[in-house]
VEXPABA-45509 format. One record per residue (C-alpha): residue number from 1; x, y, z. Coordinates in steps of 0.25 Angstrom, whole numbers, padded with zeros to 4 digits. Example, Ala and Ser with C-alpha at 12.3 -4.5 7.8 and 13.67 -1.06 7.14 Angstrom:
BEGIN
1,0049,-0018,0031
2,0055,-0004,0029
END
This chain:
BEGIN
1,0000,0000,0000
2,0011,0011,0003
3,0016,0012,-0011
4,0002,0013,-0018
5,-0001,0022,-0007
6,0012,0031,-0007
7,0006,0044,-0013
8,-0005,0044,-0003
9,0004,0042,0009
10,0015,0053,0003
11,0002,0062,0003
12,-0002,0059,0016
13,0012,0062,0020
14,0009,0077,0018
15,-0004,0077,0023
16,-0006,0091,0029
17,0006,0096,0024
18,-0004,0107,0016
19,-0010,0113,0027
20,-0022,0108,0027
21,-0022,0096,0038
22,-0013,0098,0046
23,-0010,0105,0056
24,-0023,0096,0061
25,-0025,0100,0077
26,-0031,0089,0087
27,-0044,0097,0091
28,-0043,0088,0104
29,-0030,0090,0109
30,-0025,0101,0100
31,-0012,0092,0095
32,-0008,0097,0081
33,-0003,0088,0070
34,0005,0094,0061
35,0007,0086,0051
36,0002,0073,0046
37,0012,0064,0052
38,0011,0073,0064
39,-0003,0068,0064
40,0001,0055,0062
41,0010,0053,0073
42,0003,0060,0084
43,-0012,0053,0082
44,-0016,0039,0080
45,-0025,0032,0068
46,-0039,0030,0071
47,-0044,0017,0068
48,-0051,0022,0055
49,-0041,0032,0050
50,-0043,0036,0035
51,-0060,0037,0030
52,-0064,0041,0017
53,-0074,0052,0017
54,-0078,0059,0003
55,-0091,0051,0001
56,-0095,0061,0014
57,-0087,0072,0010
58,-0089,0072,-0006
59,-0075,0073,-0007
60,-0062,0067,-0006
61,-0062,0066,0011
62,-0054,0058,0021
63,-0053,0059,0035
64,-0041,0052,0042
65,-0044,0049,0058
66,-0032,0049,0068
67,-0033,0050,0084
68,-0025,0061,0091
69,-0018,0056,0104
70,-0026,0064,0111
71,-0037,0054,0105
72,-0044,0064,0096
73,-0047,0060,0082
74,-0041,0067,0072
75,-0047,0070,0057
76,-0040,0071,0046
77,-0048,0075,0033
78,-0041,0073,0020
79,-0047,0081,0008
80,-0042,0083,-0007
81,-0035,0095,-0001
82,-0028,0088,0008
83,-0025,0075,0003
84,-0026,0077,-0011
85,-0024,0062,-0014
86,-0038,0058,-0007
87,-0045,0053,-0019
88,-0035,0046,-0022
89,-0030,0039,-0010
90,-0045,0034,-0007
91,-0044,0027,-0021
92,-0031,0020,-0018
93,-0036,0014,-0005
94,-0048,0010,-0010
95,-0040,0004,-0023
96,-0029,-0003,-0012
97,-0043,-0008,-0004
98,-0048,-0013,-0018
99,-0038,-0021,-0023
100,-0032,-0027,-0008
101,-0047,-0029,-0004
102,-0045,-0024,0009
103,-0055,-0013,0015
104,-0054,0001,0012
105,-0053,0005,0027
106,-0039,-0006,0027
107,-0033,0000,0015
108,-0036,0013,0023
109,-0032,0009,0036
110,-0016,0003,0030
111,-0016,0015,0022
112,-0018,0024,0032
113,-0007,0014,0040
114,0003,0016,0027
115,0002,0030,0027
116,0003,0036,0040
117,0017,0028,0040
118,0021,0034,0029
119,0018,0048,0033
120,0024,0045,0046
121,0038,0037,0040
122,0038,0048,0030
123,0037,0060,0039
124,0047,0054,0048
125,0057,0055,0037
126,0055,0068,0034
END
């Protein structure tokens, strides 16, 4: 999955890095996350991480769930302005779900899984 995935994850790499996400402020606890990986260090995964929502929002829509340490959930809501690549992402897990025959929300979930490390190896690097 990472290679078929690589562009994706190289985006997700600069999440935020426009302004538009990030800085993201805990409304619980006021702990600021100042960058993606920030963000990925300092909270945990819920359970369901990463959901699909442009049949509600009539538009390319994705909300990504993590828990603040403070227990708070935190939302991140990814739009064409912010993660140009949505569309396009979407289709690939569905395509990768399609042709492994696992569920949608397992390609999601490893994904998610494959990425966040990459963000994370990556930004140590640099």
């Amino acid at each position: 999955m990472k290679t078929r995935f690589r562009t994706f994850m190289e985006a997700f790499l600069h999440l935020g890095e426009n302004g538009i996400l990030f800085p993201k402020k805990c409304r619980a606890c006021e702990r600021v996350f100042e960058s993606y990986a920030q963000y990925l260090r300092q909270t945990t995964p819920k359970r369901h991480v990463m959901e699909d929502c442009c049949d509600v929002m009539r538009k390319p829509y994705t909300m990504l769930y993590r828990h603040c340490l403070c227990g708070n959930t935190l939302v991140l809501s990814l739009t064409e302005e912010s993660f140009p690549l949505l569309d396009e992402l979407w289709a690939a897990l569905r395509a990768e779900a399609g042709q492994t025959g696992k569920p949608l929300e397992s390609v999601v979930s490893e994904f998610r899984e494959t990425c966040d490390r990459h963000v994370l190896q990556r930004s140590d690097e640099g």
